[in-house]
N, C-alpha and C positions, 0 to 999 in steps of 0.2 A: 559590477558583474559584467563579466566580459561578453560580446554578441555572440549566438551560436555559428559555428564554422557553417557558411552556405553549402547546399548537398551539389550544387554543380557551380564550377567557377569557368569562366572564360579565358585560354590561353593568351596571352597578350603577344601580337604581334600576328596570331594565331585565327581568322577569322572561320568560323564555324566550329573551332574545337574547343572543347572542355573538358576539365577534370571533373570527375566524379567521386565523391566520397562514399563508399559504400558503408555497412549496416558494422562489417569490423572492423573498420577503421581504414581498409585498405583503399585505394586509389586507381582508378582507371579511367583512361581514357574514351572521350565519348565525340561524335563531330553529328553537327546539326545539318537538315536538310531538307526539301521541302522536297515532296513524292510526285511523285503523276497525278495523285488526286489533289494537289497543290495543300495537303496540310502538310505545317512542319512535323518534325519528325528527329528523332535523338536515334545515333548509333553508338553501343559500344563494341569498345576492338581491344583485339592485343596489340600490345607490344605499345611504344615510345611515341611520343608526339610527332615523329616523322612519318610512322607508319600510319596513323589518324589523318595524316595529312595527305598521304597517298590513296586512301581508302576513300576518304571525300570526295578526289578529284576524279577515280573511279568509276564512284556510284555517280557523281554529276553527269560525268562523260555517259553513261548508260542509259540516265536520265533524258539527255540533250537527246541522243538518239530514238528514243521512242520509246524505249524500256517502259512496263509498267515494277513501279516499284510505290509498295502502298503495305507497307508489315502488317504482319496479322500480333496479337499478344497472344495467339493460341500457342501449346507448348506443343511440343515434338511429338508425343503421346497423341496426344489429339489427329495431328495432320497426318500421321503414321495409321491411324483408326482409318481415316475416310481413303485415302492412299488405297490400302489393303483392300480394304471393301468395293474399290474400281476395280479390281485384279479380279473379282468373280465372274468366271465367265469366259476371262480376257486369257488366262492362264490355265494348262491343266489342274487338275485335283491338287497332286503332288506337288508341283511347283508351288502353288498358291497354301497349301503347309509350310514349304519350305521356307515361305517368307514369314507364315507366321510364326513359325518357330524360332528366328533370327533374327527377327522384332522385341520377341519378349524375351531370348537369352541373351542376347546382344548389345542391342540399339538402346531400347529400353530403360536398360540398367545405366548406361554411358549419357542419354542425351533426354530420357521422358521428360521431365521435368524442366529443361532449358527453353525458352523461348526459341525461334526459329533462327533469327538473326545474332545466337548468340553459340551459334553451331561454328565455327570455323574451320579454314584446314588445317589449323593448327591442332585443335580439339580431335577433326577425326582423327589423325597423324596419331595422335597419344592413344585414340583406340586402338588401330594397327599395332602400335609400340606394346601397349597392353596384351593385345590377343598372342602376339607373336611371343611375349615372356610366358605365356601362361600356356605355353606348347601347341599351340593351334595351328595346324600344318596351311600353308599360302593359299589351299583352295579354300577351304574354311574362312578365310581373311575375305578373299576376290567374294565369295558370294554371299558375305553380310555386305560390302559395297555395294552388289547389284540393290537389292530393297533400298540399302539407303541413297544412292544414289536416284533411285525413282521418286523415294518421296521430298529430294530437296529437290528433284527437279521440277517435278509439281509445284513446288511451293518458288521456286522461280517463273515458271508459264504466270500463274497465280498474280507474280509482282511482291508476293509477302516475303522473299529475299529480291536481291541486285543478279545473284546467279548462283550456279549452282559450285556451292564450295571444291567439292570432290574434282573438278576439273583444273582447280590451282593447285594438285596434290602435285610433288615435284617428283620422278620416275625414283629417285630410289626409296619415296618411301609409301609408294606402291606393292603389292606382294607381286613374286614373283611366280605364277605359277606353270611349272615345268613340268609336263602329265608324264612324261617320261623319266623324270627321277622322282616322280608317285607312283611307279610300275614295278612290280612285283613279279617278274616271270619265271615260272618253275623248270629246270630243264629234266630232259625224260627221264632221269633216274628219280627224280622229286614226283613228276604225275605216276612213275609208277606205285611207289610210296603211298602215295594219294591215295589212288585210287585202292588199294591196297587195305589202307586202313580204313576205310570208308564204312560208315555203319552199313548195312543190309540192304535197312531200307530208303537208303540217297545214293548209293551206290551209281545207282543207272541214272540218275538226276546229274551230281556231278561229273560222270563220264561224258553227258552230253553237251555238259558246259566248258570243258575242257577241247571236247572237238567237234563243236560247232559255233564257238563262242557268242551265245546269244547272250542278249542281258538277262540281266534277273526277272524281270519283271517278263521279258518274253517268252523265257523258259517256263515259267511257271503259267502263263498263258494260254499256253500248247494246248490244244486237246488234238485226241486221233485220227479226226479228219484232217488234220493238218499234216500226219505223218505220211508218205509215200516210199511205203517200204520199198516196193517194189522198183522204185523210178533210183530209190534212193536220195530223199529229199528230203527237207522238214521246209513246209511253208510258214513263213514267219508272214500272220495277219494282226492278230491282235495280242495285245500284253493286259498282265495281272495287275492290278494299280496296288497303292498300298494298303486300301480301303477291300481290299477280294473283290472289285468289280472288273470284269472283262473289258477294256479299251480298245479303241485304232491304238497302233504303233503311230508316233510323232510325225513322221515323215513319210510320203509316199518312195522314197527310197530304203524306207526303212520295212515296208513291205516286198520280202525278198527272198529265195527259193535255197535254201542255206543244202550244199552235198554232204551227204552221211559215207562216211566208208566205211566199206562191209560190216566188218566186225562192229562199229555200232549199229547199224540199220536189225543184225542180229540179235543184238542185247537187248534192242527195243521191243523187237518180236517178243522176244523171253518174259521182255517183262510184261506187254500185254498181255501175254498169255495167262500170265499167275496174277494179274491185278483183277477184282471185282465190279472195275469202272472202265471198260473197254468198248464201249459203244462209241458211236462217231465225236459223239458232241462230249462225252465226256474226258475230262480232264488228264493228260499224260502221267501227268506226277500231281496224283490227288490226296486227300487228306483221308481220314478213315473214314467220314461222310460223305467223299468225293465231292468237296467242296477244294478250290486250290488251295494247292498247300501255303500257309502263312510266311514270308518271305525272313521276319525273326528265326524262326522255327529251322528253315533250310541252313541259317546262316549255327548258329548256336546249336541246332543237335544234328547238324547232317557235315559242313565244311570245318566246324571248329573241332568236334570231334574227330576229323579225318584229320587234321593237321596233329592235334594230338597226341594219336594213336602211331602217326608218321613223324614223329618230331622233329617235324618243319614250325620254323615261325609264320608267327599267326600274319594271314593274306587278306587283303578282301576279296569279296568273291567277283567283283569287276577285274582282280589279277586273271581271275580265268580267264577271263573274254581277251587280256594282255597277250596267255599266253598261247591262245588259237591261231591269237595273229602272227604273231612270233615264230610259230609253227607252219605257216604258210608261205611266211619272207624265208624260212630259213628253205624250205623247198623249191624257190628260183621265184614264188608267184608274181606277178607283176601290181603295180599298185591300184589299174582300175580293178582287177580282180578280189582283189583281197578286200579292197572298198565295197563293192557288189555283198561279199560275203559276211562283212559287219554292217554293212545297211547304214554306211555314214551317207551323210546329203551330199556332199561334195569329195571327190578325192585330195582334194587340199586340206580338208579335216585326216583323212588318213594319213598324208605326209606329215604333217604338222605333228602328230600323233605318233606317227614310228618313225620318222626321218635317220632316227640315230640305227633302228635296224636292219633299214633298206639301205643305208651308207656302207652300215659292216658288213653286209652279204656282198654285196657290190664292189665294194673294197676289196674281201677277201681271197673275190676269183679271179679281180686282177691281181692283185700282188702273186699269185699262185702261177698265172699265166706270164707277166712277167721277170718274177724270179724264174722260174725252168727256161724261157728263152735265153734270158742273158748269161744264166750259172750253173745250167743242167748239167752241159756238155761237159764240165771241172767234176763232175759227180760221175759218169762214165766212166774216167783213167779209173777211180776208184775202186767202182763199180767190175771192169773187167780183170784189177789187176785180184779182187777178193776171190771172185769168177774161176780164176787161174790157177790160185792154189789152192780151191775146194777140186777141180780134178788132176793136180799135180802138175800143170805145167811152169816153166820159171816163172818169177813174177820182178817187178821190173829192177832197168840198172842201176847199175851201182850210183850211189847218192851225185848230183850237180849234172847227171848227162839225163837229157830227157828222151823219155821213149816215146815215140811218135803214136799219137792217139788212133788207136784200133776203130776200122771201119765200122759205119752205123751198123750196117748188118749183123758182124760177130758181136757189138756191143749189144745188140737183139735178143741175137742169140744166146750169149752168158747170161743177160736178164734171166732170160728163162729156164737156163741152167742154176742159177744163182738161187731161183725159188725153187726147184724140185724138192722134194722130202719135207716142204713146211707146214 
């Protein structure tokens, strides 16, 4: 009877590394090591007894330096529980959902059950690969990395990884995320549409999100002391969370004095006047308890319905805030103003954000000023010779002799001849 094949063998030639034989037969590489807490210690990796052998000298090197490195056997699940549970507190409401929800759809499903050091960036790579077949648009992608990048990083401070994988991800298989081709901007035959088809009663809700581009949460925030009909303002203080509780807005430039023009400042009148929640402290756009309206609710029977009823494809409602802005580059604004008016923290966040907008307005009005400089004047002979025979005089000579271009004044002058009667 022949000896049982040993569960780990020693590469010859190979000093710390080993083959492993796993549970179905398969085989992987594993390299021995002694930790900051001076016990040995077994890793496995991917790939071929080179990359084992790269991976040892590594973690040695990180070791030499001072690293602490001491693995835990706790799974992913586990260190992703205690992880999340620092984040109270440390993170808004929202935020601190949105990891937990990106934990258990996610991360979860991909990594619960792995040991810590058996996370790779090969492993996340195939989750990116994953998310991205399974149609998940790159911001989607970027912000399950934020959590999981927190909690490998933890688990490197820790010592129970060498370092945090997510850093050896190589740039193209990163998501790429481009907020400006995730921008959806309506032009004004589309907000007329909109607004147009708009149920009743969001009607005056979405008119305001269209031209004042507040977020969602700020909109729904509003109450009427914040509005200044009269000044013509809406004071952007606090937002609606996802939970109906009243908040500070994130950023003290995010507390900010947004202009209403006329015709909305009017609509809001109109519509205080016919709402039954019109007191200072109560709610702009309330619910029939005058409690805030619920932010599903705005999206699914107030914007999906308007899009609908307008058949435009379906937006999110952050397109609105897109298209405010959009609306203010396209009218010369300059970029701290327009910053000011969406309440980013920094105006490098707004460029970075419209860059491709503020390019084509700015583009536009040169090419406009430079084309009429250099080609105008070729549009004149034109110009006076059409001029000419709308009130009967000759128009020019015979084909190869050039007629000597008519002074700017008469070319003035037939301009304005040129339009009468239009």
């Amino acid at each position: 009877m022949s000896a049982p094949r040993k569960r780990r063998e020693s590469v010859p030639g190979r000093p710390g590394i080993y083959v492993r034989t796993l549970a179905d037969g398969s085989r992987k590489f594993e390299i021995s090591y002694y930790g900051s807490d001076k016990r040995r210690r077994f890793k496995m990796v991917a790939g071929g007894v080179t990359d084992a052998a790269r991976e040892r000298r590594g973690l040695m090197a990180e070791i030499d330096k001072g690293a602490k490195v001491a693995p835990t056997r706790d799974t992913f699940r586990v260190v992703a529980e205690r992880w999340l549970e620092r984040q109270k507190g440390r993170v808004r409401p929202r935020t601190y959902t949105t990891y937990e929800t990106t934990i258990r759809v996610h991360l979860n499903p991909a990594f619960g059950d792995k040991r810590l050091v058996e996370i790779t960036e090969d492993e996340i790579a195939r989750l990116i690969a994953k998310m991205r077949a399974d149609g998940k648009r790159p911001w989607t992608i970027s912000g399950a990395l934020t959590p999981l990048s927190g909690i490998l990083g933890l688990a490197a401070r820790r010592g129970w990884i060498s370092s945090n994988p997510i850093e050896r991800l190589e740039p193209g298989e990163r998501p790429k995320v481009d907020d400006s081709g995730e921008q959806r901007i309506l032009d004004p035959d589309e907000i007329s549409k909109l607004l147009a088809a708009s149920p009743a009663r969001y009607r005056t809700l979405l008119s305001t999100a269209v031209f004042t581009g507040l977020r969602q949460g700020e909109l729904l925030g509003l109450t009427w002391e914040d509005v200044d009909l009269d000044a013509g303002l809406l004071n952007v203080r606090k937002q609606l969370d996802r939970q109906g509780t009243r908040v500070d807005v994130k950023t003290e430039k995010g507390r900010r004095a947004v202009v209403l023009m006329p015709a909305l400042a009017k609509l809001l009148r109109e519509h205080k006047l016919a709402s039954p929640y019109s007191s200072p402290r109560d709610f702009c756009f309330a619910s029939e308890r005058g409690t805030g309206m619920h932010y599903r609710n705005v999206t699914r029977r107030g914007l999906d319905k308007a899009l609908e009823g307008a058949g435009l494809d379906r937006i999110r409602f952050h397109d609105l805030r897109h298209t405010f802005a959009s609306l203010l580059i396209a009218q010369g604004e300059n970029v701290v103003w327009v910053s000011s008016q969406l309440g980013h923290k920094k105006t490098s966040v707004t460029l970075d954000t419209y860059a491709h907008l503020f390019a084509r307005e700015q583009h536009a009005e040169q090419a406009r000023d430079r084309l009429e400089a250099g080609y105008g004047s070729m549009l004149d002979v034109a110009l006076l010779d059409r001029a000419r025979s709308q009130i009967g005089e000759p128009t020019p000579l015979s084909p190869g002799v050039p007629e000597a271009p008519a002074p700017m004044v008469e070319v003035a002058q037939l301009r304005g001849i040129g339009t009468q009667g239009k």
